[in-house]
C-alpha positions as CSV (number, residue, x, y, z in Angstrom):
1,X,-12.6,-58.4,-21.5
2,X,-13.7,-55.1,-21.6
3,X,-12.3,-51.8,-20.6
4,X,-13.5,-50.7,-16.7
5,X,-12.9,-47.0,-17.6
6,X,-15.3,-47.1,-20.7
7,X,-18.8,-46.8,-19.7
8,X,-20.9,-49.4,-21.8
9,X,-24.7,-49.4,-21.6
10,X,-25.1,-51.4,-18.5
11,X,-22.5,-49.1,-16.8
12,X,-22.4,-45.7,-15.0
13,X,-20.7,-42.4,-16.9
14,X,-17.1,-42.1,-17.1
15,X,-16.0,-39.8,-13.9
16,X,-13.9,-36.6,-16.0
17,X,-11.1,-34.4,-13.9
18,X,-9.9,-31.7,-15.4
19,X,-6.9,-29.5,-14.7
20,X,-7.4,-25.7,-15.7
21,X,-4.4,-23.7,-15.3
22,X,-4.6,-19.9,-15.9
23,X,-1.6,-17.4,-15.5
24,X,-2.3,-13.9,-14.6
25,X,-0.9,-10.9,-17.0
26,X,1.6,-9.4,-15.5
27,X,-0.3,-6.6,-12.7
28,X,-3.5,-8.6,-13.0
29,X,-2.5,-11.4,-10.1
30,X,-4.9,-9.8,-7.5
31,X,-7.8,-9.1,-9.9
32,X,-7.9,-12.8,-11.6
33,X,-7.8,-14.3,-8.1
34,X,-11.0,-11.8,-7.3
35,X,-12.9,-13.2,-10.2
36,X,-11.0,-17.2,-9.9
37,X,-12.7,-17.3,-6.7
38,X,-16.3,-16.5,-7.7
39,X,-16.8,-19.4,-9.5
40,X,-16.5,-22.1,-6.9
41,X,-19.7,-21.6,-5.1
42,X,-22.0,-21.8,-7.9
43,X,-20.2,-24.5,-9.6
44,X,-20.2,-26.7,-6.5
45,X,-23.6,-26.5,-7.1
46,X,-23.8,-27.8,-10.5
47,X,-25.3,-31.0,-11.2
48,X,-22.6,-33.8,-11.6
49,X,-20.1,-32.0,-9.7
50,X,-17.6,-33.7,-7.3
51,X,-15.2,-31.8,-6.5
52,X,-13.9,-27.9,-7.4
53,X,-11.0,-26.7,-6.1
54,X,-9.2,-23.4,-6.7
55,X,-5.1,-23.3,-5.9
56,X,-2.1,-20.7,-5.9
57,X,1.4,-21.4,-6.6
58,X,3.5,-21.3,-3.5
59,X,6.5,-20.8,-5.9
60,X,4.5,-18.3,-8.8
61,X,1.8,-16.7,-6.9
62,X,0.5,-15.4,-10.8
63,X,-0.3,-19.1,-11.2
64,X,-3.6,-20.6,-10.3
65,X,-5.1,-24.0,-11.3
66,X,-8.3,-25.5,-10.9
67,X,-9.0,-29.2,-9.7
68,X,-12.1,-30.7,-11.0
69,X,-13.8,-33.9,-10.5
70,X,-17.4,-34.5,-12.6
71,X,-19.7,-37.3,-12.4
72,X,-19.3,-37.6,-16.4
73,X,-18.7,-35.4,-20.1
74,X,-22.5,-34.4,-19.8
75,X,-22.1,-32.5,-16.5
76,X,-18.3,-31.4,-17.5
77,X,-20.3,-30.0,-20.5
78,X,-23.3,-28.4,-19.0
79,X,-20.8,-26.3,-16.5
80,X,-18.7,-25.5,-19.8
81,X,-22.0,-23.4,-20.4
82,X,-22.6,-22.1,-17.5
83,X,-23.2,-18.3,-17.2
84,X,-20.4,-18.1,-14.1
85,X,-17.9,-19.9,-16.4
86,X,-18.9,-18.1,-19.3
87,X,-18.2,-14.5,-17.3
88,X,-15.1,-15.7,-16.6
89,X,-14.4,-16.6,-20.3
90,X,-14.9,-12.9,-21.0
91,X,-12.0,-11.3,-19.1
92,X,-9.3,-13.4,-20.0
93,X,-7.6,-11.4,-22.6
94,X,-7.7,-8.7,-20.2
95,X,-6.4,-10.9,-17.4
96,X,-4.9,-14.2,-18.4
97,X,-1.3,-14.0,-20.2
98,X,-2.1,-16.3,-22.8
99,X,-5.3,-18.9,-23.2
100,X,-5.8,-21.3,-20.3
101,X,-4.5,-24.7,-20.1
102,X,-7.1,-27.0,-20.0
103,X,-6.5,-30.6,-20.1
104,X,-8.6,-34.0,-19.4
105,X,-7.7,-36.9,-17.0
106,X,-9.1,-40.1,-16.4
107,X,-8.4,-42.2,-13.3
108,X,-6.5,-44.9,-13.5
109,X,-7.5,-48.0,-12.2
């Protein structure tokens, strides 16, 4: 019996989410939400995109985390090298305490 979450050639791509959490320097809260919430609206419009979705921290307000759902690893990667994302990349020594936390999910079924 084979796995349902492992595409095989007959099957559609794996659906990826991702959770990216980023945590603003310390006096950099208002400024990383500035730039956090640019990247929504061109990434929504990214091939093989499902869902993108920007949150605060009630409890931490320096804390934000983006919720991503995408049709599969190719679109997941073709974002990773998009020239929004890849803006954002760019300030996060000067904003970011830290490196993001990226990690991968699969749904379980």
């Amino acid at each position: 019996m084979s796995d349902p979450n492992v595409p095989g050639p007959e099957r559609e791509p794996a659906p990826v989410t991702i959770l990216a959490r980023f945590r603003a320097r310390p006096g950099q809260q208002t400024r990383l939400l500035e730039e956090l919430k640019r990247l929504p609206t061109p990434t929504r419009s990214e091939k093989g995109c499902i869902t993108y979705e920007l949150h605060q921290s009630e409890s931490d307000p320096a804390l934000f985390v983006f919720y991503e759902n995408w049709a599969s690893q190719e679109a997941l990667d073709s974002h990773s090298n998009s020239p929004h994302l890849k803006a954002l990349l760019k300030l996060v020594p000067e904003l970011v305490a830290g490196q993001p936390e990226i990690t991968k999910w699969k749904m379980v079924k």
